[in-house]
C-alpha positions in Angstrom: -8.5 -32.4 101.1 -8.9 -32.3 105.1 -11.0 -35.0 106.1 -13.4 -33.4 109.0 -15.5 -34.7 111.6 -19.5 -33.6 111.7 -21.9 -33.9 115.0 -25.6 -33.6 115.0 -26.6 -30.7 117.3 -30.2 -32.5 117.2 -30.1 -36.6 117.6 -26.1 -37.0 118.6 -25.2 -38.8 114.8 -21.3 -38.7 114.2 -19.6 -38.8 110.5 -16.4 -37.9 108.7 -16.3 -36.5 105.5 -13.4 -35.8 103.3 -14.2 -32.4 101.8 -12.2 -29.1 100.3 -11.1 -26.7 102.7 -14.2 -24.2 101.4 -16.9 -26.6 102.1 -19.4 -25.4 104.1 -19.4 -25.7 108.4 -22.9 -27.3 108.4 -25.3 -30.0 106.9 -28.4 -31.6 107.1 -28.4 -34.7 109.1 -28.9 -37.8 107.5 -30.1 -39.7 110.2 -33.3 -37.0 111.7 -32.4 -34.4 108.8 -32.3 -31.5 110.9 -31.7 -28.5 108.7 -28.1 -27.7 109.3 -28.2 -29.6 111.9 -24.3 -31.9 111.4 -22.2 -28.9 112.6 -18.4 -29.4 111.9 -16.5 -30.3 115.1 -13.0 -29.4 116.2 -10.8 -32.2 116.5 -6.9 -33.4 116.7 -4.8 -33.3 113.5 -4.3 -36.6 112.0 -0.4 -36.3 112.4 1.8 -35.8 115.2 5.1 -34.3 115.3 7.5 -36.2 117.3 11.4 -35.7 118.5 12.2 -32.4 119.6 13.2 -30.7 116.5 11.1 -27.5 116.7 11.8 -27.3 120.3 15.2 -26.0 120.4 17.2 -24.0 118.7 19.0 -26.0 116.1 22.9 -26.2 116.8 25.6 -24.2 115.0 27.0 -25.4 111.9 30.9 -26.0 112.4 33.1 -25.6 108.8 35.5 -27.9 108.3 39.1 -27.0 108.9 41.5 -26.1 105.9 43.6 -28.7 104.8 47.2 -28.8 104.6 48.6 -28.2 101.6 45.3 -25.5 100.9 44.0 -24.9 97.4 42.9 -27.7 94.9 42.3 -30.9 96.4 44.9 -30.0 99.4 47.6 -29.6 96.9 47.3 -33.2 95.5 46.0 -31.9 91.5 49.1 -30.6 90.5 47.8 -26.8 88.8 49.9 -23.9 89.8 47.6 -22.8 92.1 48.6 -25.9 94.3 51.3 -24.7 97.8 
């Protein structure tokens, strides 16, 4: 659950409450109890996102090159598909 900030539009009272993502945009305040009056206020995310991982695109992946000998473990397990 998204913990959200609330402001009253009335006397200036500040809270946080941790409610479901449904609950509803406004309250009465506790402090005057204007009707409706804690109105939910937009505010930073509580993470950030550091490093700059999503800011470019990410680098090709390289395969690594055959071995000599090719097939089964480079030609060291000794089946017949071995060279």
């Amino acid at each position: 659950m998204p913990l959200y900030e609330y402001r009253c539009e009335a006397c200036g009272q500040r809270e946080e409450k941790l409610e479901s993502m449904s609950a509803p945009e406004a309250h009465d305040c506790p402090a005057c109890s204007a009707l409706a009056g804690m109105k939910r206020q937009i505010s930073a995310a509580a993470f950030a996102l550091a490093g700059d991982g999503w800011s470019k695109a990410a680098a090709p992946v390289s395969s690594p090159a055959p071995s000599a000998g090719g097939g089964c473990a480079g030609g060291a397990c000794g089946c017949p598909f071995a060279s």
